[in-house]
Structures are given as structure tokens and as C-alpha cells.
PDB file of N, CA, C, O and CB in Angstrom:
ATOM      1  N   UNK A   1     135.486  79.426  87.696  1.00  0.00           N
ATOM      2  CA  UNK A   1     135.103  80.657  87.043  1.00  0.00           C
ATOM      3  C   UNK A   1     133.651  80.530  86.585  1.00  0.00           C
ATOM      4  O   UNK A   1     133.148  79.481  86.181  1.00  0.00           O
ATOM      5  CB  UNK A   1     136.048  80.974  85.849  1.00  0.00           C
ATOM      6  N   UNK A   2     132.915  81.923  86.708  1.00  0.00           N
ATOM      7  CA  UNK A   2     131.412  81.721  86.585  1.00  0.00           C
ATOM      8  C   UNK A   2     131.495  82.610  85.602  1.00  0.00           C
ATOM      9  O   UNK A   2     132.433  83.406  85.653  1.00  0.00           O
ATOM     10  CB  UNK A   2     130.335  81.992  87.814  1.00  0.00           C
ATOM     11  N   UNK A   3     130.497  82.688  84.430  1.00  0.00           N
ATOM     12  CA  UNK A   3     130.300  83.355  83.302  1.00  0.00           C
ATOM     13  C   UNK A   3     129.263  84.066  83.115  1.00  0.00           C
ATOM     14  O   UNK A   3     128.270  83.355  82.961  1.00  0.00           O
ATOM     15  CB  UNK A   3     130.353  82.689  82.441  1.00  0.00           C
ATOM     16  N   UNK A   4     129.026  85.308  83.054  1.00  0.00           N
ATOM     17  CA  UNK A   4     127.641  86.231  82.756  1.00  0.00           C
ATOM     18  C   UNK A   4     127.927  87.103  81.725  1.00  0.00           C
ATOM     19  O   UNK A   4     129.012  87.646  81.516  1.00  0.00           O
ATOM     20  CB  UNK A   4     127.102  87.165  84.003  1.00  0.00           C
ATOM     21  N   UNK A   5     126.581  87.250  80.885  1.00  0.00           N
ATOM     22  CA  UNK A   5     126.823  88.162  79.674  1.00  0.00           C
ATOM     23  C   UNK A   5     125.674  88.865  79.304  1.00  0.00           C
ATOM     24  O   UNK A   5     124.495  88.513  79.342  1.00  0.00           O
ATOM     25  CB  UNK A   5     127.281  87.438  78.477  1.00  0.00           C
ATOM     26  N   UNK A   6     125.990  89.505  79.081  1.00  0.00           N
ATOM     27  CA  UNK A   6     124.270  90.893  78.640  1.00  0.00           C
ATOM     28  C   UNK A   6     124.462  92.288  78.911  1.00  0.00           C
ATOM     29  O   UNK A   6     125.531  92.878  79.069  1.00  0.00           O
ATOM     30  CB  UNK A   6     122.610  90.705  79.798  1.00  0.00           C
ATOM     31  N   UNK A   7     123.406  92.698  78.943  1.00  0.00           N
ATOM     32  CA  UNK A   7     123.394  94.127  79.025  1.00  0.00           C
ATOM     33  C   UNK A   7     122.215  94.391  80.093  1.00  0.00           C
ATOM     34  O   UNK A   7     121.115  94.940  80.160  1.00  0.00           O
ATOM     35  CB  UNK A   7     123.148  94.846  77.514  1.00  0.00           C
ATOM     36  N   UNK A   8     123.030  93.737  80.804  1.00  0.00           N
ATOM     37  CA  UNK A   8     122.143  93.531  82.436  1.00  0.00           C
ATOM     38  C   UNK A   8     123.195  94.968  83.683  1.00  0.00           C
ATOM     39  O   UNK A   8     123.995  95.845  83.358  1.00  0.00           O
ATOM     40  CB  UNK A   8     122.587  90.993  83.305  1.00  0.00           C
ATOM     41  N   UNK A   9     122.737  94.630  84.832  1.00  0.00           N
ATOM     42  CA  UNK A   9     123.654  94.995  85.956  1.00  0.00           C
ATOM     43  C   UNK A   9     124.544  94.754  86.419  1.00  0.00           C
ATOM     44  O   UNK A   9     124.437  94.516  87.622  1.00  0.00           O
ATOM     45  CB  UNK A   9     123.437  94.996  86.662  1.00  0.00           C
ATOM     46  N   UNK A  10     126.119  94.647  85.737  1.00  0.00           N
ATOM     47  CA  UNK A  10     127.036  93.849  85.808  1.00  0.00           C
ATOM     48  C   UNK A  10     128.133  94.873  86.871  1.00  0.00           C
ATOM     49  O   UNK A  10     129.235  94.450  87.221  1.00  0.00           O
ATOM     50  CB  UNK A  10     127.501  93.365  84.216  1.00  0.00           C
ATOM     51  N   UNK A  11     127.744  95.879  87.171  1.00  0.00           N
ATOM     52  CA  UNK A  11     128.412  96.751  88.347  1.00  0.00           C
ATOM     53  C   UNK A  11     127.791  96.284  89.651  1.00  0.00           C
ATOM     54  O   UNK A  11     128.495  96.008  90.623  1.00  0.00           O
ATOM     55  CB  UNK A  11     128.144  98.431  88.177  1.00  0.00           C
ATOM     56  N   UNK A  12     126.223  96.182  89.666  1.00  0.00           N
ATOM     57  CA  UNK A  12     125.873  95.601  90.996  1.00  0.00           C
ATOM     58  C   UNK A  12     126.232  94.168  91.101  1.00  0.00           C
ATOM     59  O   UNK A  12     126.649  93.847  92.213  1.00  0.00           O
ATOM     60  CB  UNK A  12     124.405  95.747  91.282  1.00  0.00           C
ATOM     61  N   UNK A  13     126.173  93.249  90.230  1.00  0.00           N
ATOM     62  CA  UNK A  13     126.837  91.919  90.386  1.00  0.00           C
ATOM     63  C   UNK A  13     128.184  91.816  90.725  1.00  0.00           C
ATOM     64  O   UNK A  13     128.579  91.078  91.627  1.00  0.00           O
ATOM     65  CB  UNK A  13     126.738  91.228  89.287  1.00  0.00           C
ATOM     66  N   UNK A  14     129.212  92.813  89.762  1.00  0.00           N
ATOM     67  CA  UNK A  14     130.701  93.121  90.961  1.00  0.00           C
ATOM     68  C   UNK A  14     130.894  93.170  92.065  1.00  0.00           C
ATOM     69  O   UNK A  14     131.761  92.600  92.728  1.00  0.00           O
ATOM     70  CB  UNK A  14     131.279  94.091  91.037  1.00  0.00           C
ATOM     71  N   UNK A  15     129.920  94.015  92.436  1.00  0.00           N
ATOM     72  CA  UNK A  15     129.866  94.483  93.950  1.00  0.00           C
ATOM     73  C   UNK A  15     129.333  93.331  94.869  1.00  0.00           C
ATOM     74  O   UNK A  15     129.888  93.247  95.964  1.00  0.00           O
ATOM     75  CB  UNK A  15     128.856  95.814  94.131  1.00  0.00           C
ATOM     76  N   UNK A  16     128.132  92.243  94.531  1.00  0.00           N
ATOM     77  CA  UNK A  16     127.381  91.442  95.420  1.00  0.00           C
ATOM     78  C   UNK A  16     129.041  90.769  95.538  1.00  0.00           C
ATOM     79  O   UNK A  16     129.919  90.886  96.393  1.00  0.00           O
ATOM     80  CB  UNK A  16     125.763  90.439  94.792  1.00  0.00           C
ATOM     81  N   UNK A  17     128.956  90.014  94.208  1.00  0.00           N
ATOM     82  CA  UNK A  17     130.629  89.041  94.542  1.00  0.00           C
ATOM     83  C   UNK A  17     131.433  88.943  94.913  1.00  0.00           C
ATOM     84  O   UNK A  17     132.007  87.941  95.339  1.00  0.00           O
ATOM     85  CB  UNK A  17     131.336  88.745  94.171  1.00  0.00           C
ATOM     86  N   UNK A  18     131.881  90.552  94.829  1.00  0.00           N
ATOM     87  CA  UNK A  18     132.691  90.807  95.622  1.00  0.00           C
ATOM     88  C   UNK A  18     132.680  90.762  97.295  1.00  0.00           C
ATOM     89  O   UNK A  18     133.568  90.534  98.116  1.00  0.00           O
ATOM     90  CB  UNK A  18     132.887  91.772  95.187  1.00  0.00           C
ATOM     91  N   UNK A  19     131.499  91.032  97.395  1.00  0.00           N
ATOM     92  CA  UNK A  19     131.295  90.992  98.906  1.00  0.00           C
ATOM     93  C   UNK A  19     131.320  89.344  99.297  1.00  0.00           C
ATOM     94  O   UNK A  19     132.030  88.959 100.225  1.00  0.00           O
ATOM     95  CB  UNK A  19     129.724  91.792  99.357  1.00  0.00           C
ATOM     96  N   UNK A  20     130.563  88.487  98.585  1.00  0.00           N
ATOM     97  CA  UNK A  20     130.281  87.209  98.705  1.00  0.00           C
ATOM     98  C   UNK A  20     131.819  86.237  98.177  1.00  0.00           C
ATOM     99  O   UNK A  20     131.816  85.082  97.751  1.00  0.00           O
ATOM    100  CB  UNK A  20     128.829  86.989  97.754  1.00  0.00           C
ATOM    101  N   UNK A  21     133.047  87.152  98.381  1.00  0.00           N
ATOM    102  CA  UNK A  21     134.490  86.929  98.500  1.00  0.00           C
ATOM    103  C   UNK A  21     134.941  86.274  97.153  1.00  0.00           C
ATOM    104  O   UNK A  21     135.754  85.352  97.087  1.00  0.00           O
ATOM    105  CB  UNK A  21     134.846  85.992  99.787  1.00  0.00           C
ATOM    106  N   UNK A  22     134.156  87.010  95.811  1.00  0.00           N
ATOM    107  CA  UNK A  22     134.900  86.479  94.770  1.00  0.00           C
ATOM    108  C   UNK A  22     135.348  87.651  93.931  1.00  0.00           C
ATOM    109  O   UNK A  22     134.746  88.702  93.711  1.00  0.00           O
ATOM    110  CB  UNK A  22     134.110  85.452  93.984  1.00  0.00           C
ATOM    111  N   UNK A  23     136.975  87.101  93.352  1.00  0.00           N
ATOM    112  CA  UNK A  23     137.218  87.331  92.321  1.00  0.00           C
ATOM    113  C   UNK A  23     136.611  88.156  91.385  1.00  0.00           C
ATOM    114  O   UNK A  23     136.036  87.138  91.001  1.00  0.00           O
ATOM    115  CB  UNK A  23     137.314  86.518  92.044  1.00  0.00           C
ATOM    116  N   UNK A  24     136.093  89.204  90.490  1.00  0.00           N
ATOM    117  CA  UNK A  24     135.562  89.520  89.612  1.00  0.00           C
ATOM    118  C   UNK A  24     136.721  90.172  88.495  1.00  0.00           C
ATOM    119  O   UNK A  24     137.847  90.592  88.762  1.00  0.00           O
ATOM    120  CB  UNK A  24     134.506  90.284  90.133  1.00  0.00           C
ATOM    121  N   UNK A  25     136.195  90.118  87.466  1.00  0.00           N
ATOM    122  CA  UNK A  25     136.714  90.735  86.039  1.00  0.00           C
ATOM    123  C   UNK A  25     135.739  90.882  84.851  1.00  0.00           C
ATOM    124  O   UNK A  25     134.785  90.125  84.670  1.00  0.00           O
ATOM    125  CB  UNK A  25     137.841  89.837  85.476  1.00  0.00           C
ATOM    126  N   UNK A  26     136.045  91.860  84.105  1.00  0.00           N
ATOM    127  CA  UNK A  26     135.229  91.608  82.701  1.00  0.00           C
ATOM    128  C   UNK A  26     135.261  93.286  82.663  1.00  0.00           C
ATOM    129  O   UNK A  26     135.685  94.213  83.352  1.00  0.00           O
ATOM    130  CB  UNK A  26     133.369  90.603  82.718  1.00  0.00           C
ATOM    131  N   UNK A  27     134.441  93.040  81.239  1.00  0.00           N
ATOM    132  CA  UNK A  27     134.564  94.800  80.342  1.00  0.00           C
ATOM    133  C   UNK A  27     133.232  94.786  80.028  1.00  0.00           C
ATOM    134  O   UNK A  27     132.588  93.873  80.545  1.00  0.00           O
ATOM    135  CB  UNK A  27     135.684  95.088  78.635  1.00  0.00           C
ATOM    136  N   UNK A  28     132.675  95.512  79.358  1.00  0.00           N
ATOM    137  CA  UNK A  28     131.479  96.310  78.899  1.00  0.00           C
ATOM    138  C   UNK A  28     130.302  94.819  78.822  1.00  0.00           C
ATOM    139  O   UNK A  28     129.631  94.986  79.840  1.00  0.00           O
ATOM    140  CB  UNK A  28     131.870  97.309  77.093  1.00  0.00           C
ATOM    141  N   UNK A  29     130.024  94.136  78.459  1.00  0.00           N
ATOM    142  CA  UNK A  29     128.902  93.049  78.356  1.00  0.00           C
ATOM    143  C   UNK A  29     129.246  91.354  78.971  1.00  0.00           C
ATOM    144  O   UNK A  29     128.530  90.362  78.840  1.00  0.00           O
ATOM    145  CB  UNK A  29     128.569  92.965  76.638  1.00  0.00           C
ATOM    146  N   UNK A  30     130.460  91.456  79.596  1.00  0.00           N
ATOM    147  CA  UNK A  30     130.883  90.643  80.188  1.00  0.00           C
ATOM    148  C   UNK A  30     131.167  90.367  81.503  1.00  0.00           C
ATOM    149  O   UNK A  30     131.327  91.495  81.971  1.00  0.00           O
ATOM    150  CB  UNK A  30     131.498  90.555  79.747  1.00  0.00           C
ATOM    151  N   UNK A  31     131.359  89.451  82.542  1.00  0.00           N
ATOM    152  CA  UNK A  31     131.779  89.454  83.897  1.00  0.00           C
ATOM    153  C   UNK A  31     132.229  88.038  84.024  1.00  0.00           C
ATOM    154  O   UNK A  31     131.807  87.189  83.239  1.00  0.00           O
ATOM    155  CB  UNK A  31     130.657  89.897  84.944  1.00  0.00           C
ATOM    156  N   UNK A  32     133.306  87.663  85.250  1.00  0.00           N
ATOM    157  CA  UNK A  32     133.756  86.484  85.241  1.00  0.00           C
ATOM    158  C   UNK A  32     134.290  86.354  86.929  1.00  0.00           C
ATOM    159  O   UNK A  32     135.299  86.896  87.380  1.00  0.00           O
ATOM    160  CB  UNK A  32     134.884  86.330  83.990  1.00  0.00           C
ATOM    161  N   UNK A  33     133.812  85.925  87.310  1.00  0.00           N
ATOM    162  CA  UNK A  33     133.951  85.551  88.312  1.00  0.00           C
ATOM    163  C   UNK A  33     134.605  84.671  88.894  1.00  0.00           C
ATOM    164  O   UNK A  33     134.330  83.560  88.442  1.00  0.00           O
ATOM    165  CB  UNK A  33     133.291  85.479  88.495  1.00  0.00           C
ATOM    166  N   UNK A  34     135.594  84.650  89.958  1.00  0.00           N
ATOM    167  CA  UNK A  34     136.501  83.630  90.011  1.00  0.00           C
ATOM    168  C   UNK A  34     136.428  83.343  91.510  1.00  0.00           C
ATOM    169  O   UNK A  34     136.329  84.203  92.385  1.00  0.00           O
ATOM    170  CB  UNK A  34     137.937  84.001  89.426  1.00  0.00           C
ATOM    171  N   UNK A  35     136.498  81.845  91.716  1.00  0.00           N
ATOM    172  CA  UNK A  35     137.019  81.477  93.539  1.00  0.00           C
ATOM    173  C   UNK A  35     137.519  80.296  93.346  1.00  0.00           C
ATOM    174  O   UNK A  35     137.585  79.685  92.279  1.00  0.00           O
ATOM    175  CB  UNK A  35     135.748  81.318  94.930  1.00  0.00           C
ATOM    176  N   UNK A  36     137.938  79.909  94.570  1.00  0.00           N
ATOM    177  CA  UNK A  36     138.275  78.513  94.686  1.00  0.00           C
ATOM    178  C   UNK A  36     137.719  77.830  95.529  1.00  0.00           C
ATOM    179  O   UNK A  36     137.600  78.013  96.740  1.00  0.00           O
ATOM    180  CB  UNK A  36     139.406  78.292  94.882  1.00  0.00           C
ATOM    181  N   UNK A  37     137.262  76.773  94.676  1.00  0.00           N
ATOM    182  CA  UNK A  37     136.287  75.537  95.829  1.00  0.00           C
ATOM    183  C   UNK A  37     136.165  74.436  95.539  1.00  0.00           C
ATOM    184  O   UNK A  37     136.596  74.161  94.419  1.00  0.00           O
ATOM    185  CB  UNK A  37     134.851  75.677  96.103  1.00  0.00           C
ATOM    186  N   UNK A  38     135.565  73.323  96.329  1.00  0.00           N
ATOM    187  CA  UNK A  38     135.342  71.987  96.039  1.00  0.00           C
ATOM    188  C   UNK A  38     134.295  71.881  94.252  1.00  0.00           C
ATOM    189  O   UNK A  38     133.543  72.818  93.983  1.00  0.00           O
ATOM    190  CB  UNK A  38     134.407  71.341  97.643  1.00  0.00           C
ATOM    191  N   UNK A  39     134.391  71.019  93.542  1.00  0.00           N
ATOM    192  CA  UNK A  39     133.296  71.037  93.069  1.00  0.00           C
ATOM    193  C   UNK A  39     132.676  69.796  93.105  1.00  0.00           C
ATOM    194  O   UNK A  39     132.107  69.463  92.065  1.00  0.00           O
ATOM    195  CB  UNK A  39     133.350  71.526  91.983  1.00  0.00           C
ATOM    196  N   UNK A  40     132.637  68.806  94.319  1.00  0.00           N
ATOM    197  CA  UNK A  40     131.385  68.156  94.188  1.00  0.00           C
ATOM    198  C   UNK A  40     129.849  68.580  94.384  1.00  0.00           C
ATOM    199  O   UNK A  40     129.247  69.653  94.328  1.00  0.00           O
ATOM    200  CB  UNK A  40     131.547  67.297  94.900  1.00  0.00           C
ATOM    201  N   UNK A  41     129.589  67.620  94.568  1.00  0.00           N
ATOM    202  CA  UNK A  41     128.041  67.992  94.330  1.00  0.00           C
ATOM    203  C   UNK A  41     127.564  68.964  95.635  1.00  0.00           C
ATOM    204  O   UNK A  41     126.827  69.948  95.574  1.00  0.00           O
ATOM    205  CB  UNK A  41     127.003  66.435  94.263  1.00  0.00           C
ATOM    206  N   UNK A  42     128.147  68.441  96.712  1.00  0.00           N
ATOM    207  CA  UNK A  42     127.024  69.198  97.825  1.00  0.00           C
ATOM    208  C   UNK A  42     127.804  70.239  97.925  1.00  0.00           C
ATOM    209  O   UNK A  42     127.186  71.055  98.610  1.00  0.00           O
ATOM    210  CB  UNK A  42     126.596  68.493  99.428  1.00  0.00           C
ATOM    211  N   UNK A  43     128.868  70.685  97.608  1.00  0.00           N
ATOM    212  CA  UNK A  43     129.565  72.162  97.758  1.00  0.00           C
ATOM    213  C   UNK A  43     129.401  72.860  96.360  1.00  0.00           C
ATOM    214  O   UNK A  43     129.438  74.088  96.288  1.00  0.00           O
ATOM    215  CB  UNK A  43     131.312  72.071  98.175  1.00  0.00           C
ATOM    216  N   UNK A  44     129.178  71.884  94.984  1.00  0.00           N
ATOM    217  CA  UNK A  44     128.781  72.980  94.387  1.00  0.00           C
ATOM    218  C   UNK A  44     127.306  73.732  93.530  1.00  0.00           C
ATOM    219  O   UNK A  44     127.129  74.504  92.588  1.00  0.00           O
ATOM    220  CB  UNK A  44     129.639  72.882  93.742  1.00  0.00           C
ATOM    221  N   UNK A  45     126.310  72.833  94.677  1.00  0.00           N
ATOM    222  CA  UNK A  45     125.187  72.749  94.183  1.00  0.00           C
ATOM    223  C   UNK A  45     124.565  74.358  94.795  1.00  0.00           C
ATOM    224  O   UNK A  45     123.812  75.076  94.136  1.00  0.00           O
ATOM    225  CB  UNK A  45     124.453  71.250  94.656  1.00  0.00           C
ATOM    226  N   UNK A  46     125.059  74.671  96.120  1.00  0.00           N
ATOM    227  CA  UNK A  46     124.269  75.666  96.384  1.00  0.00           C
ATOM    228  C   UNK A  46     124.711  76.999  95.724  1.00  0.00           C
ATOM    229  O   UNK A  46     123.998  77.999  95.646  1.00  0.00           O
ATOM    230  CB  UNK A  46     124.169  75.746  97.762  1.00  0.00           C
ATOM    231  N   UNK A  47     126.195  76.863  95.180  1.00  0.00           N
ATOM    232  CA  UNK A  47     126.765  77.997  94.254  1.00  0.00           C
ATOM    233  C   UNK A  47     126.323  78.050  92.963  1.00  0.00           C
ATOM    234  O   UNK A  47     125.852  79.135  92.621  1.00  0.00           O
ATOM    235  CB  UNK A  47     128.154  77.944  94.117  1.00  0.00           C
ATOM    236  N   UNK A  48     126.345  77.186  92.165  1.00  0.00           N
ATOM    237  CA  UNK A  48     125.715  77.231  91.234  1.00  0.00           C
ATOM    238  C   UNK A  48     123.826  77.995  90.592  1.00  0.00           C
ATOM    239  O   UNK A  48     123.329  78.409  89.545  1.00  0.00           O
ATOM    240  CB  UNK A  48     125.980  76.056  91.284  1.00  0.00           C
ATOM    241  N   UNK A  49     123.331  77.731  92.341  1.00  0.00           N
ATOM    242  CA  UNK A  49     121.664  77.834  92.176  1.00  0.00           C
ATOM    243  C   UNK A  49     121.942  79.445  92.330  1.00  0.00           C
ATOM    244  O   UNK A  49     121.321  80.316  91.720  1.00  0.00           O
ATOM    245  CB  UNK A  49     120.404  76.898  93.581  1.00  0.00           C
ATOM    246  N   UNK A  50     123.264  79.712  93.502  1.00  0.00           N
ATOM    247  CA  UNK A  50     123.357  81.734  93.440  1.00  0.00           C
ATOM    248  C   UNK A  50     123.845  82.032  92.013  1.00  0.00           C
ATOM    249  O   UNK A  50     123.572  83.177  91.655  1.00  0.00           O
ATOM    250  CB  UNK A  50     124.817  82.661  94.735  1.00  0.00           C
ATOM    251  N   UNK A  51     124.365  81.436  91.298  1.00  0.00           N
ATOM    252  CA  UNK A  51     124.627  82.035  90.108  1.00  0.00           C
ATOM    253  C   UNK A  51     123.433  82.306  89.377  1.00  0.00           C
ATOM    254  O   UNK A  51     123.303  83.357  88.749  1.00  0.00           O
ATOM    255  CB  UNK A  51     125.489  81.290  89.370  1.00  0.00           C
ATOM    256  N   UNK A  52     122.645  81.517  89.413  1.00  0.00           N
ATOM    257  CA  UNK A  52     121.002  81.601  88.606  1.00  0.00           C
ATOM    258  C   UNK A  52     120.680  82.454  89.089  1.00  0.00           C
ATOM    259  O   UNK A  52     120.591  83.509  88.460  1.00  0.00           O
ATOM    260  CB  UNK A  52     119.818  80.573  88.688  1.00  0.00           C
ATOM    261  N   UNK A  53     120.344  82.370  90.494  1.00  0.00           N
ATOM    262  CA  UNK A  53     119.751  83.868  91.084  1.00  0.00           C
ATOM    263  C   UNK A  53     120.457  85.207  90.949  1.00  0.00           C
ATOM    264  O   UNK A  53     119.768  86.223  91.047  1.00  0.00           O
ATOM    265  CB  UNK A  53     119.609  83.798  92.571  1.00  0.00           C
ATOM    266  N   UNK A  54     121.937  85.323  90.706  1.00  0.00           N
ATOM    267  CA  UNK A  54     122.440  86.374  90.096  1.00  0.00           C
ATOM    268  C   UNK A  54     121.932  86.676  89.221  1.00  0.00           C
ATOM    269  O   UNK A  54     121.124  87.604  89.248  1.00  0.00           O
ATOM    270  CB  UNK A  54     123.430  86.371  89.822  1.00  0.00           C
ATOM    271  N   UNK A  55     122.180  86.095  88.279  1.00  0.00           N
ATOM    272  CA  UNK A  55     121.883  86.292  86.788  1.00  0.00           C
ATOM    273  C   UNK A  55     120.181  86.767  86.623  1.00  0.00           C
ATOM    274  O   UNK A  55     119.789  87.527  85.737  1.00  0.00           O
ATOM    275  CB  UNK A  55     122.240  84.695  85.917  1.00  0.00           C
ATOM    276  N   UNK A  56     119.273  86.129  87.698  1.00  0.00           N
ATOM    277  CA  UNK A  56     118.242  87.243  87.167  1.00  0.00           C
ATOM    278  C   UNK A  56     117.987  88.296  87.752  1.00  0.00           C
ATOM    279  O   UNK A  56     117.250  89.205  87.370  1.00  0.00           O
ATOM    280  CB  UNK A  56     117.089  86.876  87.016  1.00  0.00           C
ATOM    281  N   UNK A  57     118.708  88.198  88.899  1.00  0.00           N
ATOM    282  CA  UNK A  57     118.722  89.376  89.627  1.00  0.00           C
ATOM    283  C   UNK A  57     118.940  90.695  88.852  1.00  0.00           C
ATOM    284  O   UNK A  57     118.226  91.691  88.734  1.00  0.00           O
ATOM    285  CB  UNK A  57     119.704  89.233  90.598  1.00  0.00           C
ATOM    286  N   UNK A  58     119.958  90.431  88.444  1.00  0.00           N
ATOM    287  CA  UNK A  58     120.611  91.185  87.296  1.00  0.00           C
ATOM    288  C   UNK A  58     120.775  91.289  86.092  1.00  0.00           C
ATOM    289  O   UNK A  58     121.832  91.677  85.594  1.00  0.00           O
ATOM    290  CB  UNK A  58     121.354  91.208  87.328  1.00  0.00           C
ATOM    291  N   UNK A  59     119.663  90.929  85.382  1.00  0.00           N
ATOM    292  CA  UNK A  59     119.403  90.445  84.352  1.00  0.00           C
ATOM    293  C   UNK A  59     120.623  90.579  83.371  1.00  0.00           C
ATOM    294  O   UNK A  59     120.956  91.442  82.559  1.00  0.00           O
ATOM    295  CB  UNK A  59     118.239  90.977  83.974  1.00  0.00           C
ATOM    296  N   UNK A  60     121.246  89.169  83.844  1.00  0.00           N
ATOM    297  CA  UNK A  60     122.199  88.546  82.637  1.00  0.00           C
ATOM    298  C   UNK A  60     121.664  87.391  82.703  1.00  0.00           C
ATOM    299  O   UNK A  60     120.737  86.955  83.386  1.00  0.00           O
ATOM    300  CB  UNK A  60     123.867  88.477  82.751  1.00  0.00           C
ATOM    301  N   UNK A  61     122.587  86.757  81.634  1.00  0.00           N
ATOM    302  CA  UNK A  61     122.572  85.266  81.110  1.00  0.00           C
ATOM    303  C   UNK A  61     124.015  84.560  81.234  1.00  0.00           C
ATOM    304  O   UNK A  61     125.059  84.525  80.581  1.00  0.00           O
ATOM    305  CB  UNK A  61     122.105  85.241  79.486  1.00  0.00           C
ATOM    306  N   UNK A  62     123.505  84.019  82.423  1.00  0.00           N
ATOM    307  CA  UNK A  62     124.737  82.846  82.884  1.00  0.00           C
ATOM    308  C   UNK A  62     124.992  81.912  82.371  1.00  0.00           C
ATOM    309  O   UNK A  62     124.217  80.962  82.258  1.00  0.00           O
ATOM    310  CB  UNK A  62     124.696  82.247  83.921  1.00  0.00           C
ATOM    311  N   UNK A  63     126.388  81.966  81.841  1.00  0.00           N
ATOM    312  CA  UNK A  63     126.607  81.427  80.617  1.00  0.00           C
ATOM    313  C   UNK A  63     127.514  79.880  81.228  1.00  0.00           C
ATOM    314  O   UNK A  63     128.138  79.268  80.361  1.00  0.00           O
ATOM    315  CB  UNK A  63     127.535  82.683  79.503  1.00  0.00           C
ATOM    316  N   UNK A  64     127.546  79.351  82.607  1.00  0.00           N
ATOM    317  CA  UNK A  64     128.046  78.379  83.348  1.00  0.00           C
ATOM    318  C   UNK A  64     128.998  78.767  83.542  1.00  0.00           C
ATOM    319  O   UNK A  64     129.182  79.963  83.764  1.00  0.00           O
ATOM    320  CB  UNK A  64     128.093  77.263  83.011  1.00  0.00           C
ATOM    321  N   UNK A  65     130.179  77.648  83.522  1.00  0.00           N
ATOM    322  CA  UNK A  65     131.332  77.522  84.655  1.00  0.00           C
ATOM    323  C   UNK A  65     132.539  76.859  83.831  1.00  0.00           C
ATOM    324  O   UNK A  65     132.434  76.355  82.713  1.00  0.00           O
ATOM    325  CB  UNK A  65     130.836  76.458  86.100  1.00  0.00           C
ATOM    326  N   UNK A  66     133.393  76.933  84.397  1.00  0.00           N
ATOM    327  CA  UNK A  66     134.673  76.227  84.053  1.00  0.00           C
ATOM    328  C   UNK A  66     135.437  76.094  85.243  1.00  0.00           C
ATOM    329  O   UNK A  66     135.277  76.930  86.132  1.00  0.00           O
ATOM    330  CB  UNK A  66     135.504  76.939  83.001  1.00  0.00           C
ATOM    331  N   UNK A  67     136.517  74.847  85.436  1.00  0.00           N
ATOM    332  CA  UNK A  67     137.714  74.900  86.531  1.00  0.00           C
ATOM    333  C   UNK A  67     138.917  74.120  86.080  1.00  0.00           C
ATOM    334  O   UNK A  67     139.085  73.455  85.058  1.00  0.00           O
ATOM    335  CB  UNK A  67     137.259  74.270  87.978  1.00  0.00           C
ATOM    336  N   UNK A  68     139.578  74.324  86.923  1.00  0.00           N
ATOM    337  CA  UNK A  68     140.746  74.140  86.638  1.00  0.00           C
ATOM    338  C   UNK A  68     140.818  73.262  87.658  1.00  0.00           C
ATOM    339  O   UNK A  68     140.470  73.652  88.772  1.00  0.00           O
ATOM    340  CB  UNK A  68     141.625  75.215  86.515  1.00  0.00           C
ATOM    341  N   UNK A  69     141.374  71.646  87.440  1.00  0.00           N
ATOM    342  CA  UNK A  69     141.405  70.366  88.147  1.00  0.00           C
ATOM    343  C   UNK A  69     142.738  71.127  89.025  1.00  0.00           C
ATOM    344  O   UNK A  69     143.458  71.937  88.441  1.00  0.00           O
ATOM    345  CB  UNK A  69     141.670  68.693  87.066  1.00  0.00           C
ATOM    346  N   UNK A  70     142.965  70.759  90.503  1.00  0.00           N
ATOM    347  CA  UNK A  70     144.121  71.023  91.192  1.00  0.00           C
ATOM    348  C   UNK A  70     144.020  69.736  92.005  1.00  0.00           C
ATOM    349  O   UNK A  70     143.089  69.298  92.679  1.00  0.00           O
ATOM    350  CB  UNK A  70     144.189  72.456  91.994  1.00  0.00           C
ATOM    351  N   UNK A  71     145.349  69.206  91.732  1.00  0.00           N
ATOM    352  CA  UNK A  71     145.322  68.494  92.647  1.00  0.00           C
ATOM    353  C   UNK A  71     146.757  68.293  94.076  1.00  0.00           C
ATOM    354  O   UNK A  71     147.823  68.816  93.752  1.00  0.00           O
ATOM    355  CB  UNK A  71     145.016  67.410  91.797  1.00  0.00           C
ATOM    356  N   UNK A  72     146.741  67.740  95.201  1.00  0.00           N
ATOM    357  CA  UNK A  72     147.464  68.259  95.837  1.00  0.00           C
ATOM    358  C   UNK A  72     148.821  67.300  96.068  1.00  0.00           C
ATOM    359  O   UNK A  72     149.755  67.707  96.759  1.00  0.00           O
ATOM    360  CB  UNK A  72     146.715  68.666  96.888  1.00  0.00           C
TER     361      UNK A  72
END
């Protein structure tokens, strides 16, 4: 889960994520984004750098990440 908050463009950020096959949720100054993926380093380095570039795209403030360990 990815975290953004402000009083940025959080309808066009729905929409990019959505296209870019994630999850979205949130209400009026919030958004949360959800997928499932590896999180080492080389799978989650280039997601992380689109979250930055979201966030100014759209001027919010990406507030990081959280996951949930799965194991199989």
C-alpha cells in the first residue's frame, strides 16, 4: 500500500493507477493505493521512484508504504 495526502490531484492519480493496474481508495485529502509485489530491492526500487513522481505530478505528499509479509 502506497500513501498520498494533500490537496493535490488525487482524481487524476486514481485514474493514472488505475491504469498502471492498482488498487485505489481514499476520500477527500487522502489516496491509498494497493498491489501486490515483490519488495526487494530491484522490484521495488523502480515503484517506489513512480510514487515520487506521482506525488509531484500531482502535487501530493507521499507519505510511503506499508506491506503485509505473505508467505507461501
Amino acid at each position: 500500500m502506497f500513501f498520498f495526502y494533500g490537496e493535490g490531484d488525487h482524481d487524476d492519480l486514481n485514474e493514472v493507477a488505475r491504469r498502471a493496474g492498482f488498487v485505489t481508495r481514499g476520500q477527500d485529502d487522502a489516496t491509498i493505493l494497493e498491489t501486490t509485489m515483490a519488495v526487494d530491492e530491484a522490484s521495488f526500487a523502480p515503484v517506489s521512484a513512480m510514487m515520487q513522481s506521482w506525488a509531484a505530478a500531482f502535487q501530493l505528499d507521499y507519505d510511503g508504504w506499508e506491506c503485509a509479509v505473505v508467505t507461501n
